[in-house]
C-alpha positions as CSV (number, residue, x, y, z in Angstrom):
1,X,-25.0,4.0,-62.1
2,X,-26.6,6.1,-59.1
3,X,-28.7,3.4,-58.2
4,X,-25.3,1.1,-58.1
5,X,-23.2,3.6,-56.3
6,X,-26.2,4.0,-53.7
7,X,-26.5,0.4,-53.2
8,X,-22.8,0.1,-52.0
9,X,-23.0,2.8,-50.3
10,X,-25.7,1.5,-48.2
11,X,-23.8,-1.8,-48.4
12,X,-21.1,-0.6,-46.7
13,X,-22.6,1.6,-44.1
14,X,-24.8,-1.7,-42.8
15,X,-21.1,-3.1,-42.6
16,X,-19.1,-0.2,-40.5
17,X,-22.3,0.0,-38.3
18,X,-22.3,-3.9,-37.7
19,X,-18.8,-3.9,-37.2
20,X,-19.7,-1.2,-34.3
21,X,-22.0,-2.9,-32.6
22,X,-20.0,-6.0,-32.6
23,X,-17.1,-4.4,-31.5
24,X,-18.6,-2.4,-28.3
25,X,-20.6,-6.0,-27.8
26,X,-16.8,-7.5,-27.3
27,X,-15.9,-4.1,-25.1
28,X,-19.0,-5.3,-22.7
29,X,-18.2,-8.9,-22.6
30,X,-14.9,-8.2,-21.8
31,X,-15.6,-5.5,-18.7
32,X,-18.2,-7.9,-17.3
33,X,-15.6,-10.8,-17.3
34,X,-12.9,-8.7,-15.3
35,X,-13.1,-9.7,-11.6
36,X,-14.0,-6.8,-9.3
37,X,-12.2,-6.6,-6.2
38,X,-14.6,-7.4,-2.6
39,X,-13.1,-5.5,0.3
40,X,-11.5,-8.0,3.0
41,X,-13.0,-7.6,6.4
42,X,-11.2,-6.2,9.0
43,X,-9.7,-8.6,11.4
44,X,-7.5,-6.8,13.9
45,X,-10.1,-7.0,16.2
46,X,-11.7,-10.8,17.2
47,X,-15.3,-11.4,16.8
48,X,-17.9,-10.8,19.6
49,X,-18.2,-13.2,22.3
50,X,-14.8,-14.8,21.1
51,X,-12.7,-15.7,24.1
52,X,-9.0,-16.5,23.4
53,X,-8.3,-20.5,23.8
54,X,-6.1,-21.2,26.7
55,X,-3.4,-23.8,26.4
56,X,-3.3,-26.3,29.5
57,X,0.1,-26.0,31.8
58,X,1.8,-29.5,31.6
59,X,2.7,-30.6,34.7
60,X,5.9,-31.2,35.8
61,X,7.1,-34.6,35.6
62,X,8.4,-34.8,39.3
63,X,4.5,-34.1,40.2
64,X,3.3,-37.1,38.4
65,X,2.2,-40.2,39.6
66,X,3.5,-43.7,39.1
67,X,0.8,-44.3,37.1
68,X,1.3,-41.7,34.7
69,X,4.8,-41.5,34.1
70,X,7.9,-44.2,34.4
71,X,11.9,-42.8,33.5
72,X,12.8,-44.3,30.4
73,X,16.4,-45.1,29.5
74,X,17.9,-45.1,26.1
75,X,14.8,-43.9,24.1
76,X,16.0,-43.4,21.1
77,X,16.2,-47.0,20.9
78,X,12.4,-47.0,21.1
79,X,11.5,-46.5,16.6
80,X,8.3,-44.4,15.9
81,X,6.4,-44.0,13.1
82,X,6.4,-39.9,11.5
83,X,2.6,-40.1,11.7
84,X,0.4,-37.2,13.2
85,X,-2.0,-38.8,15.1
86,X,-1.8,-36.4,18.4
87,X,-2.2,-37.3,21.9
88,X,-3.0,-35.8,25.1
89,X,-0.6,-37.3,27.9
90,X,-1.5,-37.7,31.6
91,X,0.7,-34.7,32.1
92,X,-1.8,-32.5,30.0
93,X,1.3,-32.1,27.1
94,X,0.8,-32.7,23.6
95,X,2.6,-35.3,21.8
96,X,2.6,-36.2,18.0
97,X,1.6,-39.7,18.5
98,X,1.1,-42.1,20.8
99,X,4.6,-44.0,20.6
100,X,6.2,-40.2,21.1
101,X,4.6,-40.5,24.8
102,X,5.8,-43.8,25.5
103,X,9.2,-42.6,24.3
104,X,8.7,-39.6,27.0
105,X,7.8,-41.9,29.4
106,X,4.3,-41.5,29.2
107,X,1.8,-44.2,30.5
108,X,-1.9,-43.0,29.9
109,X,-2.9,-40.7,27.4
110,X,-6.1,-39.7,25.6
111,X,-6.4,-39.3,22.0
112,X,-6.6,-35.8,20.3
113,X,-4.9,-32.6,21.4
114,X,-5.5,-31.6,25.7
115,X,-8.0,-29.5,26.4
């Protein structure tokens, strides 16, 4: 009957110690799976050597040659598409497209934004 009772006993003190191990095995997996915050850099102050873009002045229309700009009457009438395909007109101004500078008035233009 000793031998019996020592064999559970054993038996069950294999079990509680493998339940242990698997347990704090779970604890580890789980604290290695938890994200750790990074620290975010600072960026109040601009990187070395960065210089600040400048946007160009347009210039105003009365200063603009014939071959830039032409009044345009009733443009509303003129339909354009609400695609952003940006232009840089003669008077160095942005416009969304290139039918938005024709609706301005707008002769010549480059594409892309002015420099």
């Amino acid at each position: 009957m000793r031998s019996i009772l020592s064999s559970v006993l054993f038996s069950l003190s294999c079990c509680v110690f493998s339940l242990f191990l698997l347990a704090t095995d779970c604890q580890n997996k789980t604290n290695n799976n938890q994200t750790q915050e990074t620290s975010q850099p600072n960026t109040s102050t601009p990187p070395s050597g960065y210089e600040k873009p400048t946007i160009p002045k347009p210039i105003p229309i009365e200063n603009l040659d014939k071959d830039c700009y032409e009044a345009v009457n009733n443009t509303e009438s003129i339909p354009c598409p609400d695609v952003y395909a940006p232009v840089c007109g003669c008077d160095n101004k942005n416009y969304s497209n290139a039918c938005q500078a024709k609706r301005e008035g707008i002769k010549k233009w480059t594409e892309g934004n002015c420099k």
